[in-house]
MIMI-873758 format. One record per residue: residue in one letter; x, y, z of N, C-alpha, C in turn. Coordinates in steps of 0.1 Angstrom, whole numbers, plus 5000, padded with zeros to 4 digits. Each point is the difference from the previous one (the first is absolute). Last residue first. Layout:
<atoms>
aXYZXYZXYZ
...
</atoms>
This chain:
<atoms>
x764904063860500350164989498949974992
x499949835055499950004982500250114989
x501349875058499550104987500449964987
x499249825059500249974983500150114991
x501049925059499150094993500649884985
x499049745040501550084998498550084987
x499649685047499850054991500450084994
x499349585039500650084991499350084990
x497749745030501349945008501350114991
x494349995011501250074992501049985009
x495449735009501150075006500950054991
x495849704995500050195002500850085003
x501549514984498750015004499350174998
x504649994990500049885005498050005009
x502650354960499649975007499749865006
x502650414971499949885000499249995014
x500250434962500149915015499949885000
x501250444970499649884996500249945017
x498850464966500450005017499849784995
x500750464966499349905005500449945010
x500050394958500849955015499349915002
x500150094946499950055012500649965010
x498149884944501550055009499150025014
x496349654989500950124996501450085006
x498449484991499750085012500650134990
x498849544980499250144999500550115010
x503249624998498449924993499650185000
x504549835025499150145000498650034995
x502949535016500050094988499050135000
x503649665037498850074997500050074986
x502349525026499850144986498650084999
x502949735045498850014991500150124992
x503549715036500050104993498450004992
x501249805051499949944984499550144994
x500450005048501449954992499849964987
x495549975016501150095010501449974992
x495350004977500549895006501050065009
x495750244977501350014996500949875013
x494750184973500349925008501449994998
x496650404985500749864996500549975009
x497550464982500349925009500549864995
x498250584990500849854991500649935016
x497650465000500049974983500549874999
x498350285045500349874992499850004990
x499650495025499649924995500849834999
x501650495011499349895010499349874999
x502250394970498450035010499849915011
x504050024969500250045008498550045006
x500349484987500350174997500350105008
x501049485009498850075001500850174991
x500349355009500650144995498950095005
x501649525024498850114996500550114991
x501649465019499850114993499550084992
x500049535042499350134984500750145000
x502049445014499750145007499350074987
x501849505024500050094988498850115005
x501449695028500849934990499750134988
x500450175048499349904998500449934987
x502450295025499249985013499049944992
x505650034994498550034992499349935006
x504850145007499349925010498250044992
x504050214982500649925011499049905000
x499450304959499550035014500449825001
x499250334958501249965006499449925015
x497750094950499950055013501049895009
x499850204946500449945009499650035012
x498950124945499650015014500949905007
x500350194949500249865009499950085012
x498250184951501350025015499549925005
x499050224949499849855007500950055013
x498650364972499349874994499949895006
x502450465013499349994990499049944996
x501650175045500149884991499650074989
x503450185042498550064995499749854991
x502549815022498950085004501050204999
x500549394986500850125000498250065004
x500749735027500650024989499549964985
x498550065056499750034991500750004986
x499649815057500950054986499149994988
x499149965059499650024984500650074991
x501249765058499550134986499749944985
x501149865060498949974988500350134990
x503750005040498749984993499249954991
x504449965013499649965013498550025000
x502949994961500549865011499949995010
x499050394977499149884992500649925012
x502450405002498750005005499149864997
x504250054977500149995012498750005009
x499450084958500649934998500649905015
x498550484990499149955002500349835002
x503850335020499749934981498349955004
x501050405036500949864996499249964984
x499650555002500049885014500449824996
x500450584989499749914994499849875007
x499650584998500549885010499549894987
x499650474992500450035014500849885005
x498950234949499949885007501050035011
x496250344972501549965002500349855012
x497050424964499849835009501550015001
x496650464991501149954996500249805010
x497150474973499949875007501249935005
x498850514989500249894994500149925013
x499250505002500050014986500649834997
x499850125048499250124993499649974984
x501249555026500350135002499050114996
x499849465020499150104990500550145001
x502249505007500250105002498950114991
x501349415022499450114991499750125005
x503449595009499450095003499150054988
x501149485000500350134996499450105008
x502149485003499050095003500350134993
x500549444991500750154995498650105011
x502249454991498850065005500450155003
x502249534971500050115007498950085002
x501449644972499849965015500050105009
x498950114947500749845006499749985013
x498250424998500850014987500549825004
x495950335023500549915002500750014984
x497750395036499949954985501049805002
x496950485029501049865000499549964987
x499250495029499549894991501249874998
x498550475031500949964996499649874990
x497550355015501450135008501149884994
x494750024972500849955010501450055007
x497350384976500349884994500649885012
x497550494984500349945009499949854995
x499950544982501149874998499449925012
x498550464973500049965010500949844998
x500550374974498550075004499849915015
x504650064974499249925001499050065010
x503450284965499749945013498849925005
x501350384962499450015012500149905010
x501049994951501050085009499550025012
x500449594988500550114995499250074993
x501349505031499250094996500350154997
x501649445002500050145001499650084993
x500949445016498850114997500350105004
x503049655009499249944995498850104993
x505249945016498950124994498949954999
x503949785029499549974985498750095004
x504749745024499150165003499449974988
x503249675031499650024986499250085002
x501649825041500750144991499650054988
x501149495016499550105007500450154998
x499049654956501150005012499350125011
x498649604962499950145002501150045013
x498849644955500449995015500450175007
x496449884966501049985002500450055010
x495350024981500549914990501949995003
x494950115029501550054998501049894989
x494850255008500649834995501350044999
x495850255035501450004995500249884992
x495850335017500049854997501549974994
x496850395029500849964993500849844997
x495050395015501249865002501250004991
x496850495008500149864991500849865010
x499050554987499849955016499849894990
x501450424984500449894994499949915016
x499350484962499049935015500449845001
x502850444970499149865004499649995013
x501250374963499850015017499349885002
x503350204952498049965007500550025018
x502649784964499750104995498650105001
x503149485010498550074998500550195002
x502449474995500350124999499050054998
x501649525016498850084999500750115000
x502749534995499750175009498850014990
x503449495009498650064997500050185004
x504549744993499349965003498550114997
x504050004982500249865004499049975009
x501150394983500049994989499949825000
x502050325032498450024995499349924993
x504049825031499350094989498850044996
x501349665030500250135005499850094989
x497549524994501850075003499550105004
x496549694989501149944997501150055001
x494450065019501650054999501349894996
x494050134990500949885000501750125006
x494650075017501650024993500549894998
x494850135014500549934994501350064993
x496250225033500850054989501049844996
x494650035017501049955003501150114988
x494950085025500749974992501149945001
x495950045029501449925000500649954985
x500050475014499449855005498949934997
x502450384966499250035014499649875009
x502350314961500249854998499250025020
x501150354955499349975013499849874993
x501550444975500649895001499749965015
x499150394955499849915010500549875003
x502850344973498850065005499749905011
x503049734968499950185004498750045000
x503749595004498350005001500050184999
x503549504989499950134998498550095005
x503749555011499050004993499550165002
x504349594994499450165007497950034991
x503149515012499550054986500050195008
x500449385005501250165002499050104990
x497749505011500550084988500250165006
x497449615023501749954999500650074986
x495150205005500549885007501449954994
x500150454982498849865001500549945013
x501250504988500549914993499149854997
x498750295040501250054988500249864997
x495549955025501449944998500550084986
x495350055038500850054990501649974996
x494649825023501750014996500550124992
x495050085026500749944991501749955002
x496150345010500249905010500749894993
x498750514980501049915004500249895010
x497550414968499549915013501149895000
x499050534976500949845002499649935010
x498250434957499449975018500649844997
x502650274970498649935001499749965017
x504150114979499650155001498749985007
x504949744981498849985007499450145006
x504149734969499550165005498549995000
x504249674996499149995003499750155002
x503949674976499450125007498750045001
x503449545002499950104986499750145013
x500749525009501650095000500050134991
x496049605026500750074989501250085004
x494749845023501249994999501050054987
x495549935036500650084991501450005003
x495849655013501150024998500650144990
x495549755029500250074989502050005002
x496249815032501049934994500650074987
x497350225035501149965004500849934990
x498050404976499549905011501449955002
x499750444971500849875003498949925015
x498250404962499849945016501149874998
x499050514971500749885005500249945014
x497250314959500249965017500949925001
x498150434965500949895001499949965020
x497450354966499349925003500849865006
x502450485006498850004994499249895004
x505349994998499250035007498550014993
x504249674990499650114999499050055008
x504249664988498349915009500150165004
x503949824969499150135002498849985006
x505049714989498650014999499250115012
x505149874967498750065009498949975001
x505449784987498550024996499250095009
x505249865001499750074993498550054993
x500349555025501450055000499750124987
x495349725016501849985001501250144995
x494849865033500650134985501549945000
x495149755020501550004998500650074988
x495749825035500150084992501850044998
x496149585020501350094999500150094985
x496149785027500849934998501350105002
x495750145010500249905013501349894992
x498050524994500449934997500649925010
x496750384973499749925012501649915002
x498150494971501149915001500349905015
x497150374969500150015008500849825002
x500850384968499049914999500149975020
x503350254964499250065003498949965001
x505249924989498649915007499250075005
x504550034965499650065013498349885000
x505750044979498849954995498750005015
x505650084972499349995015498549964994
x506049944993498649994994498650025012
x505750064982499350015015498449974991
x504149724982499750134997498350045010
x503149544988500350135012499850145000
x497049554978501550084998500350075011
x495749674995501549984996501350055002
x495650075032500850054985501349964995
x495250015042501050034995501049954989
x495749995042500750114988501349964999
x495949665023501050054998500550114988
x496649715031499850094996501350044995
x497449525017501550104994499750104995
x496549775029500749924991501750064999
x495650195018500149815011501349964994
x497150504993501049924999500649905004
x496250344981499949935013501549874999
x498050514980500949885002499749925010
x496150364978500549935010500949914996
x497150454987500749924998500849945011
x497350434988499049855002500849924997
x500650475008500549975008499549854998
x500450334969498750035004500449885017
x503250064966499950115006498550065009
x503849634989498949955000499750145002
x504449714980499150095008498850014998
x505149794990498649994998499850075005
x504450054972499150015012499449944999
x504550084974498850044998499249975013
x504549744981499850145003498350025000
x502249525005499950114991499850105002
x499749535010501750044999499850114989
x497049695040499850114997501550074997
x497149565009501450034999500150134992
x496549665034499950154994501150044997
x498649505013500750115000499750134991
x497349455030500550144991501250105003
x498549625030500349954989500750134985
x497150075041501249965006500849954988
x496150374982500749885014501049945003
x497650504982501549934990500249865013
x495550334986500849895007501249974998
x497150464987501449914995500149895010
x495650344990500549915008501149904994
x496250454984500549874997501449965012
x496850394994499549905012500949885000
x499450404974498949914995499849875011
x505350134976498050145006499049885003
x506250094984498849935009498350025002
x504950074966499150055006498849935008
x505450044977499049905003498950025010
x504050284968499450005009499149874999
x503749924974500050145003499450005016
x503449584980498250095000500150125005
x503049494988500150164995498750065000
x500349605025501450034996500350084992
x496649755037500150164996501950004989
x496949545019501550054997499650144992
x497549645035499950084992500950114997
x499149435009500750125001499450094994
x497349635028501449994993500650074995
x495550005028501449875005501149984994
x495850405006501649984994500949885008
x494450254992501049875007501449954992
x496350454993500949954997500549915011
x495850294988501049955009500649904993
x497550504984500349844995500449985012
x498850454978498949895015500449884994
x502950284972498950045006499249885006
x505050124983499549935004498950075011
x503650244957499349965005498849885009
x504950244974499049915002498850095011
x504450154965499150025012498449915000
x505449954977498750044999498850035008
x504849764982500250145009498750054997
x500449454999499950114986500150145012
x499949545015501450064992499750124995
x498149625039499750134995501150044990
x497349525019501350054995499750144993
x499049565033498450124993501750124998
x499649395012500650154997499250094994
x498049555020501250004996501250125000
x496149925026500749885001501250024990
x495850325018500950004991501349915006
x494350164998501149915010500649974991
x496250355003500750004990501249895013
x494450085003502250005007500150004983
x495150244996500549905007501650015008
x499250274966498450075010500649855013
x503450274969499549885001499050025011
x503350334968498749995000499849825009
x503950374975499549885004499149975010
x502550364962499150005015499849824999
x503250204968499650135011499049955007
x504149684972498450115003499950065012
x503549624994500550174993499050074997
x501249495019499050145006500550104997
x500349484996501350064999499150134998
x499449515020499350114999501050104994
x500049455007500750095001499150134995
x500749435023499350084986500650155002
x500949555026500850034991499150134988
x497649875038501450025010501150084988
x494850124990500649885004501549995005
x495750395005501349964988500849905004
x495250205001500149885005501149984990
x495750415014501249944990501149905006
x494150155006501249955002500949994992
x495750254991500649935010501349995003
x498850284969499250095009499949865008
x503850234971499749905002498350025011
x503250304963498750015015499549844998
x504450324974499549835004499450015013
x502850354961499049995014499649904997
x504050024971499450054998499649965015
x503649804984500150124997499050105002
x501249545023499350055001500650154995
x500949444995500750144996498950075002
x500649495013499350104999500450095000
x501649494999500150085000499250114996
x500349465019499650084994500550175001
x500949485017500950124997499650134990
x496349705033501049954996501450144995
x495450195001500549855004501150014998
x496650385010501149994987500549895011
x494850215001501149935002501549964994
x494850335008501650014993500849905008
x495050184998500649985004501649924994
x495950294988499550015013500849945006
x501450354959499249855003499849975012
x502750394961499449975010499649835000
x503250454976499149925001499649915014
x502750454965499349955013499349854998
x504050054970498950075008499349985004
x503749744993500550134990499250075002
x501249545021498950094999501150115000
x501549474988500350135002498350065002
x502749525005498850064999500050125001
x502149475000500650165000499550054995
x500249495019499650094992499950135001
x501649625031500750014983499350114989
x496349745036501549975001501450044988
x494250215002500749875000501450005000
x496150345016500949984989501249875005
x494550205010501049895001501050004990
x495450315015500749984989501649905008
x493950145006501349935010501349984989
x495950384990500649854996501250015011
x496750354992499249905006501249874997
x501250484987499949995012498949835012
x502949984952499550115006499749965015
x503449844951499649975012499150135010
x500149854947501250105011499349955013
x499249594961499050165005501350045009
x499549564989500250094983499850125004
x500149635032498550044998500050104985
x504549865018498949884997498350014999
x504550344985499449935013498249924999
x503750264967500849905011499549945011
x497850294967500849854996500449955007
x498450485005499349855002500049894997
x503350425016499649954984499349915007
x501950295030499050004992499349974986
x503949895028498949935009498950084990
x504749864980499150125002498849945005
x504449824988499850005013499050105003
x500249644955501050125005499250075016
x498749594968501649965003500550145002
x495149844996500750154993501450005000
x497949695033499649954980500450124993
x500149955052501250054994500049964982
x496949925045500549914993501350064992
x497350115043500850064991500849864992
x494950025028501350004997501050014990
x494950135027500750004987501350015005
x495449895023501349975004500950024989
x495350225021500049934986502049945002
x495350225035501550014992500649884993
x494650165005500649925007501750044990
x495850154982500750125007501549915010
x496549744969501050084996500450085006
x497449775028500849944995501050034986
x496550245019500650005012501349924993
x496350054971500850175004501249985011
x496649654989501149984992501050135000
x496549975032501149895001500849984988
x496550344999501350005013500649945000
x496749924970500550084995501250035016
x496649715011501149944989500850104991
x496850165031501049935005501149914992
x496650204981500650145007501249905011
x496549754976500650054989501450115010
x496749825026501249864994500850064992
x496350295014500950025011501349854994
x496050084971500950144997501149945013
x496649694997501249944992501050174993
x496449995043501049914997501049954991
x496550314990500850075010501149905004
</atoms>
């Protein structure tokens, strides 16, 4: 009895240890790109569902049909052609410089799929992504696709680092309702050419980065299983066109054109921006065409803040459209009665006007040079502000109440994203390091006490 139970045990343990996953790497000995030849990989065998498969830096690897394994790493500048279905049943792991080029019908990951380098769509063909999550720290470029189909529960992270560059006609969607964008990063439509291009979202769509339709592009956020939630820090933005039908949730930015980018921006059907959303204009002229409009096509709901970057010297009297509605007329409007902008040394008030059918700003007063004001107050210079990459802080002040002072950044939530120590009268280089586009509030402080503070916006 004791030496049947050794025997039965010892039969398990050698069962357990050939069932254990097996590490086959793509050597490439067949000197051609077929993952199903068993030459090219170091166990001599196609790769299945029990092997960890690693493809090495430089090597280019076609699936022509279905195939499988329990996990999938592409290194270094490795390349993977997916003609055929690929059911990964752990983890897939695409390195910064590696590349996914996705012309099959279903993709399959039981585990993440974390994509560092590029997950590239070309072929006009209808995909499919079944119960996978996807971590998008680096790009995924839609550039010729049909339909892209969601099921099964699967989940698009696109994070702060990631982009979704979407330069193609055709859709995602989800018709059973199990799909989730979650967007931290770049969501953007749009197209080499000047030719109108659209492309719809039939998913449910979270977004805490920015979403951006450029010039002559559409994007279609549909009804059925489609949501769109802008949160506070989300950004919608663009000079394209938006036709929104999907249950909208809007506490969000919304900047025509971009941050410190002129632009009209287009919305038909739904359009709601609701506290403490923000509407974000740039005005560079009197012209249309010079500064920021919203054209909706619909009955906006437009209760929000307003956030002005006056990019020139403006005069009393200047008048500017900022949002008109057609053909019915704004559903509701309530917006500050006046707002202030600053251009060089100058301090700008504007009426704001919520008619029947548009928005209108106009400048009521201007008041002494900030310039003048300094040489009796403490202030904070920001140059250049909106930033790019690098801006010199300056805190001005007569009579500085200790030898050095903290400065605080904060989001538009409230939050502290970034602090440092700044000297009085002494210029310091700030560099942006990780902060995302957006608004931001910068205060200087002497112990607990805010002695200054001026708004920032990052493009």
């Amino acid at each position: 009895m004791r030496y049947s139970t050794l025997l039965l045990l010892s039969f398990f343990t050698v069962f357990s240890t050939l069932t254990l996953a097996q590490t086959n790497t793509w050597t490439g000995a067949a000197s051609d790109s077929n993952w199903h030849n068993a030459s090219n990989w170091s166990l001599l065998e196609v790769p299945n569902a029990t092997h960890d498969v690693s493809v090495p830096t430089a090597a280019i690897v076609t699936i022509h049909e279905s195939a499988s394994c329990q996990s999938l790493s592409l290194n270094g500048t490795s390349f993977l052609k997916l003609a055929a279905d690929l059911t990964v049943t752990s983890d897939l792991n695409i390195a910064a410089k590696a590349q996914i080029e996705w012309n099959s019908d279903q993709l399959q990951v039981s585990g993440i799929l974390t994509n560092l380098g590029i997950i590239l769509m070309t072929d006009f063909t209808e995909r499919q992504l079944h119960a996978t999550v996807i971590n998008n720290e680096g790009t995924i470029h839609l550039l010729s696709t049909n339909l892209t189909r969601i099921s099964g529960g699967s989940v698009i992270n696109n994070l702060d680092s990631g982009s979704i560059i979407i330069d193609s006609v055709g859709g995602i969607l989800s018709n059973t309702g199990e799909a989730t964008i979650n967007n931290q990063g770049l969501l953007q439509k749009t197209s080499p050419t000047d030719e109108l291009s659209t492309f719809y979202l039939i998913v449910e769509t979270n977004n805490t980065g920015t979403i951006d339709v450029t010039q002559n592009q559409m994007l279609l956020i549909l009804g059925g299983a489609a949501v769109l939630n802008n949160y506070e820090e989300g950004v919608i933005q663009g000079s394209g066109i938006y036709d929104i039908t999907a249950a909208f949730t809007n506490v969000g930015s919304v900047a025509p054109g971009g941050l410190a980018e002129v632009g009209t921006l287009s919305v038909i059907n739904l359009f709601t921006i609701n506290n403490p959303g923000i509407l974000a204009l740039d005005l560079g002229g009197v012209d249309s065409d010079q500064y920021d409009r919203i054209e909706v096509q619909g009955s906006p709901i437009v209760q929000a803040d307003l956030q002005l970057n006056l990019m020139y010297e403006a005069a009393i009297g200047d008048t500017f459209t900022v949002l008109t509605s057609t053909p019915s007329g704004l559903s509701s409007c309530e917006l500050p009665e006046t707002v202030t902008a600053v251009f060089l040394d100058q301090l700008y008030t504007f009426e704001v006007r919520c008619l029947s059918n548009q928005i209108e700003l106009e400048v009521i007063d201007k008041v002494l040079s900030v310039a003048q004001q300094q040489q009796k107050e403490p202030s904070l210079i920001i140059n250049p502000n909106p930033v790019s990459e690098r801006a010199i802080f300056l805190y001005q002040t007569p009579s500085p109440e200790v030898s050095e002072y903290q400065a605080k950044i904060y989001n538009v939530l409230g939050q502290q994203v970034y602090n440092f120590t700044i000297l009085p009268n002494q210029e310091f280089a700030f560099d942006r390091d990780k902060l995302k586009s957006g608004i931001y509030m910068v205060q200087i402080l002497a112990g607990n006490q805010t002695v200054a503070s001026a708004k920032m916006i990052i493009k």
